[in-house]
OpenMM code with the backbone's topology and positions (N, CA, C; nanometers):
from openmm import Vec3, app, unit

residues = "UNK UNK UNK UNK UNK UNK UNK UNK UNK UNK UNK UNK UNK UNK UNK UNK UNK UNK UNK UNK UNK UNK UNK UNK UNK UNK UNK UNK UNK UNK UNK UNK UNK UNK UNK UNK UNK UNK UNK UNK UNK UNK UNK UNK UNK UNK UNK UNK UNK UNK UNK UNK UNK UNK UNK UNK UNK UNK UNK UNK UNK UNK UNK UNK UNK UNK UNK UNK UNK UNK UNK UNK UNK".split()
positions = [
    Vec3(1.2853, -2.1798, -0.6685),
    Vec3(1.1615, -2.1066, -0.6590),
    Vec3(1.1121, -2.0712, -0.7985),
    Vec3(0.9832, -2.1018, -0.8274),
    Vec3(0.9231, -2.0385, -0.9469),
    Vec3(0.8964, -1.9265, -0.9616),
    Vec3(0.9307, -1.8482, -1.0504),
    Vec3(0.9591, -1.6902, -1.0768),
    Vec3(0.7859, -1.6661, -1.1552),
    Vec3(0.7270, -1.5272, -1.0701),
    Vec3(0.6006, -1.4420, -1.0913),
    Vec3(0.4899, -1.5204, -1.0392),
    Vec3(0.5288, -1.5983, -0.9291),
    Vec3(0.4643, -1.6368, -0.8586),
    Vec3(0.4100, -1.5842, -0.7018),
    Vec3(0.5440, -1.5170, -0.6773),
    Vec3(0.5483, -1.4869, -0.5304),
    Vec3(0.4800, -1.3310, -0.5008),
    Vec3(0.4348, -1.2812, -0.3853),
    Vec3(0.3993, -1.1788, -0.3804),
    Vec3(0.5191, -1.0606, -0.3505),
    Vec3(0.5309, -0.9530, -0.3923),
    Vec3(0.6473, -0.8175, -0.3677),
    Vec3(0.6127, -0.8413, -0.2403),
    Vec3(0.7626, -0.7963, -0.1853),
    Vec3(0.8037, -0.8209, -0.0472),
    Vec3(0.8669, -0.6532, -0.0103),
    Vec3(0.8234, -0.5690, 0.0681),
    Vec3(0.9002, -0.4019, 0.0341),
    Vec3(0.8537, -0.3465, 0.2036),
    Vec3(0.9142, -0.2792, 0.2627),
    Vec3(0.8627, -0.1794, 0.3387),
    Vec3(0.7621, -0.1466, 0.3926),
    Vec3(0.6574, -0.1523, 0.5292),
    Vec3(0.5270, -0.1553, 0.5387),
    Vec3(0.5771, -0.0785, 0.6254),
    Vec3(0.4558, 0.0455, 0.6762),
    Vec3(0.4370, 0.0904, 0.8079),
    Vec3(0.3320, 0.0567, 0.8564),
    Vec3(0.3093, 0.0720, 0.9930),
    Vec3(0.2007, -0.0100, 1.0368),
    Vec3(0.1473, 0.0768, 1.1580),
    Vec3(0.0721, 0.1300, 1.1666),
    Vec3(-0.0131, 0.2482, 1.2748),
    Vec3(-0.0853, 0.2155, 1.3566),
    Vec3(-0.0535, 0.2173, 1.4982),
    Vec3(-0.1230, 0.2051, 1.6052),
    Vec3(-0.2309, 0.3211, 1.6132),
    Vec3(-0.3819, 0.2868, 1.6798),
    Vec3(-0.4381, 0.4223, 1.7113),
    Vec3(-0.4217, 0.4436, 1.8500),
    Vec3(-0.3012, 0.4243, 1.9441),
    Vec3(-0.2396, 0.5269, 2.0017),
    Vec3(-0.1577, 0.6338, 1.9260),
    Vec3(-0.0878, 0.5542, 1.8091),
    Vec3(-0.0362, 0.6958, 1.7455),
    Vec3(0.1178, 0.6280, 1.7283),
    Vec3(0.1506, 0.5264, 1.7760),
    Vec3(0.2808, 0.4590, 1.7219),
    Vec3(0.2794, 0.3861, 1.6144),
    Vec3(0.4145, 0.4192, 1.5856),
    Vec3(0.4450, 0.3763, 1.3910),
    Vec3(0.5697, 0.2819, 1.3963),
    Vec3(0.5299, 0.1471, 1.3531),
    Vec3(0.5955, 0.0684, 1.3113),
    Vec3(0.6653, 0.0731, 1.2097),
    Vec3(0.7783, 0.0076, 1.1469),
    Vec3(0.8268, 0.0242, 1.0227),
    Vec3(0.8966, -0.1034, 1.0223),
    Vec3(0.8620, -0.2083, 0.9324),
    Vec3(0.8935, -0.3256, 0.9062),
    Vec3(0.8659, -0.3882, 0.7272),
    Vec3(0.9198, -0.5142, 0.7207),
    Vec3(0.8480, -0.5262, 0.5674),
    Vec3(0.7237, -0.6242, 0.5653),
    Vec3(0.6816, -0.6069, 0.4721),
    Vec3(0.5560, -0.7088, 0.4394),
    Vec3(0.5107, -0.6730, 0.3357),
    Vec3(0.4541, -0.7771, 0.2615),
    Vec3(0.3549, -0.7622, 0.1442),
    Vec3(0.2539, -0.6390, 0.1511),
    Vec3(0.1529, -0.6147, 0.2393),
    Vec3(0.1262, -0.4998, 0.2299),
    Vec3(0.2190, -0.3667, 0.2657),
    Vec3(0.1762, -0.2410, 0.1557),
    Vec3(0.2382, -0.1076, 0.1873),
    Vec3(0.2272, -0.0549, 0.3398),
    Vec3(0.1364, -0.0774, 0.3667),
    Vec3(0.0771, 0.0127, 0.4939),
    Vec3(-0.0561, -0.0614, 0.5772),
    Vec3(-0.0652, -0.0506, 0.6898),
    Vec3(-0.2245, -0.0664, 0.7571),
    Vec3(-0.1906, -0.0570, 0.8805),
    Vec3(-0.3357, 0.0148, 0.9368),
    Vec3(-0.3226, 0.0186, 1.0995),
    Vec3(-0.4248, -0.0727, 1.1534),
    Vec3(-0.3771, -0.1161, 1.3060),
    Vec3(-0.4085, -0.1817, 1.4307),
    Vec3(-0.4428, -0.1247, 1.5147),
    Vec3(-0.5467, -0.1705, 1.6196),
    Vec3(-0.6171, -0.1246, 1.7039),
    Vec3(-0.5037, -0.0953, 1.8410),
    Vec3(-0.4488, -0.2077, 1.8365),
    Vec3(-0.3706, -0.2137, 1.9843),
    Vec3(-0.2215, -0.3136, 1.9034),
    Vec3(-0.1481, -0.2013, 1.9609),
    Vec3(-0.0201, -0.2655, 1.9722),
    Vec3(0.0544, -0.3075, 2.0876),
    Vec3(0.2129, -0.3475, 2.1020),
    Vec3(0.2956, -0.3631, 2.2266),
    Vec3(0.3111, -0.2475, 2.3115),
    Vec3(0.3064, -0.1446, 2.2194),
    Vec3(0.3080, 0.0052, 2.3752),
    Vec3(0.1656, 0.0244, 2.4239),
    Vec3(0.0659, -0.0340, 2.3926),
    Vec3(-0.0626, 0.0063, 2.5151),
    Vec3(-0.1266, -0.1176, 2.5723),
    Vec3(-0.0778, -0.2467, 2.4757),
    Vec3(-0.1029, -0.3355, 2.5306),
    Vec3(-0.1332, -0.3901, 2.6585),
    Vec3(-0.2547, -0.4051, 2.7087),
    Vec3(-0.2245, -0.4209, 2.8910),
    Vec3(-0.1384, -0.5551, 2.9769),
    Vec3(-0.1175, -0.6260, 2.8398),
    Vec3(-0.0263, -0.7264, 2.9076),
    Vec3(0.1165, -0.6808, 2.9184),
    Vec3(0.1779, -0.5861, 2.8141),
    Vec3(0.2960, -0.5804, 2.8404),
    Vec3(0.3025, -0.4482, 2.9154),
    Vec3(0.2027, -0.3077, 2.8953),
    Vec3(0.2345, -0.2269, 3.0049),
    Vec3(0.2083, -0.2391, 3.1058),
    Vec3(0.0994, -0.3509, 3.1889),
    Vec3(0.0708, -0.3535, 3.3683),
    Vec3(-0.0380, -0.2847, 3.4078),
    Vec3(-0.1400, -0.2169, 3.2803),
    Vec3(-0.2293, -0.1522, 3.3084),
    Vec3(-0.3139, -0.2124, 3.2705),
    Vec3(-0.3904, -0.2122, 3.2883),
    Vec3(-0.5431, -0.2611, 3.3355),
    Vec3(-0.6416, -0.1172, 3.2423),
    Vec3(-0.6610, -0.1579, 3.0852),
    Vec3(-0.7475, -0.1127, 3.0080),
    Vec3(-0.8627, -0.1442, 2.9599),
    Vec3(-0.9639, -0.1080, 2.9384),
    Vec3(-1.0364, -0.1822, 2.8347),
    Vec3(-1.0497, -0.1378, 2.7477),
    Vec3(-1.0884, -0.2205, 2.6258),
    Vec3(-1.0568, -0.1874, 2.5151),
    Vec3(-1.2252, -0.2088, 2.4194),
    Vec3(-1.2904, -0.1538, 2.3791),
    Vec3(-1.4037, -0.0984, 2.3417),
    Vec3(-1.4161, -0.1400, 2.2192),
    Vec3(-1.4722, -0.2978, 2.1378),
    Vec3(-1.4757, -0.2327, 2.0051),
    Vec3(-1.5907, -0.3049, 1.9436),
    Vec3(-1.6667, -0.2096, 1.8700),
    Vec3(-1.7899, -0.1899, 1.8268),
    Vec3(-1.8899, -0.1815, 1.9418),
    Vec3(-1.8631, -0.1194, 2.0350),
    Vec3(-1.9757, -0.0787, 2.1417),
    Vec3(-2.0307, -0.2299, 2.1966),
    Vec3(-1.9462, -0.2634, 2.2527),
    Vec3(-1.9711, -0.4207, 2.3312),
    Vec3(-1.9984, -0.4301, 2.4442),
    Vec3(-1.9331, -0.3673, 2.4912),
    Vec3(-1.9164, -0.3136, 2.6666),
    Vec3(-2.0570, -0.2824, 2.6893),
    Vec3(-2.1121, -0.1393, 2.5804),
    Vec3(-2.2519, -0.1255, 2.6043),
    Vec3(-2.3608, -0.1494, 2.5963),
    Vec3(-2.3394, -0.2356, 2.4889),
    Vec3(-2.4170, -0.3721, 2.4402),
    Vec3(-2.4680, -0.4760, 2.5793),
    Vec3(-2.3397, -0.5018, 2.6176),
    Vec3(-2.3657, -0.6730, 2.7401),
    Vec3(-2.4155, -0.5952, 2.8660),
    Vec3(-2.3836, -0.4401, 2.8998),
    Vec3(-2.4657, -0.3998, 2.9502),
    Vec3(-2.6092, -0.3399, 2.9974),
    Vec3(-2.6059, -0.3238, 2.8285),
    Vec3(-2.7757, -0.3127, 2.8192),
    Vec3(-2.8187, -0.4186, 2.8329),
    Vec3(-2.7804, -0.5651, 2.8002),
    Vec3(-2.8856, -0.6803, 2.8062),
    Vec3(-2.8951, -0.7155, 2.9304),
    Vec3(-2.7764, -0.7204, 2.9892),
    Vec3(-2.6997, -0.8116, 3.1254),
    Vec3(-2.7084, -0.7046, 3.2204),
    Vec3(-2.6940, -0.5845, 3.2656),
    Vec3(-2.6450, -0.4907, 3.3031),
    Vec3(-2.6950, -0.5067, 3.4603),
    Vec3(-2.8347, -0.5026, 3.4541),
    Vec3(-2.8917, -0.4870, 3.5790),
    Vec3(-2.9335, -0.6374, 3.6333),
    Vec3(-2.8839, -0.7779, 3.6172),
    Vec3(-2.8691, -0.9053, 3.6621),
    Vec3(-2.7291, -0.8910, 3.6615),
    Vec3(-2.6538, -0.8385, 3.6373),
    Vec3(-2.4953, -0.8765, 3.6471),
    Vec3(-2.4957, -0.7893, 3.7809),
    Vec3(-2.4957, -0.6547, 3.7684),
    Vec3(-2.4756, -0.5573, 3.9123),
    Vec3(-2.5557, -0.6777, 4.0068),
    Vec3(-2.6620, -0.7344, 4.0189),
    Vec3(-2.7245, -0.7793, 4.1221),
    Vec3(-2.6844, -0.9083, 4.1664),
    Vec3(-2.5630, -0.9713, 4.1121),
    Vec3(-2.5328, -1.0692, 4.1392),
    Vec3(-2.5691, -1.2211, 4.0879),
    Vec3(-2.7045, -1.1871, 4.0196),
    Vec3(-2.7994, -1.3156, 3.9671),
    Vec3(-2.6938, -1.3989, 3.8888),
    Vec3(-2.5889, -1.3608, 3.8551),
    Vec3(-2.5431, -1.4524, 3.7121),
    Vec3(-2.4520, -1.5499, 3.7840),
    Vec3(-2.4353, -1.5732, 3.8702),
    Vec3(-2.3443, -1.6537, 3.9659),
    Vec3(-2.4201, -1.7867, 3.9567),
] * unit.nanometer
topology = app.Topology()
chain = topology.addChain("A")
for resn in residues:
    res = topology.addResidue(resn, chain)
    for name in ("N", "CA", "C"):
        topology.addAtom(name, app.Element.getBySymbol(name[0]), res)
């Protein structure tokens, strides 16, 4: 391996915004994630949605009232 090439390799935590904290290594120090393995709806069985940048309310303002009515079929 060629030496001062590679990136530092050290300790990362990593933050769910449920509020769980990872602790693993990686090139970066630190960063958080939206969704991890504890809220995940594939691995907990729940049935979430997950909201991001106001999408949900978005496709409903455009779509909202042809989707309730069935038209999009």
């Amino acid at each position: 391996m060629k030496k001062g090439i590679h990136p530092k390799y050290h300790k990362s935590t990593i933050t769910c915004a449920c509020g769980n904290v990872i602790e693993t290594y990686s090139t970066r120090p630190s960063f958080s994630i939206e969704i991890c393995s504890a809220c995940h709806p594939y691995f907990t069985g729940k049935q979430k949605f997950v909201d991001t940048a106001g999408r949900v309310e978005r496709f409903m303002k455009k779509y909202g009232d042809k989707y309730k009515k069935g038209e999009n079929k």
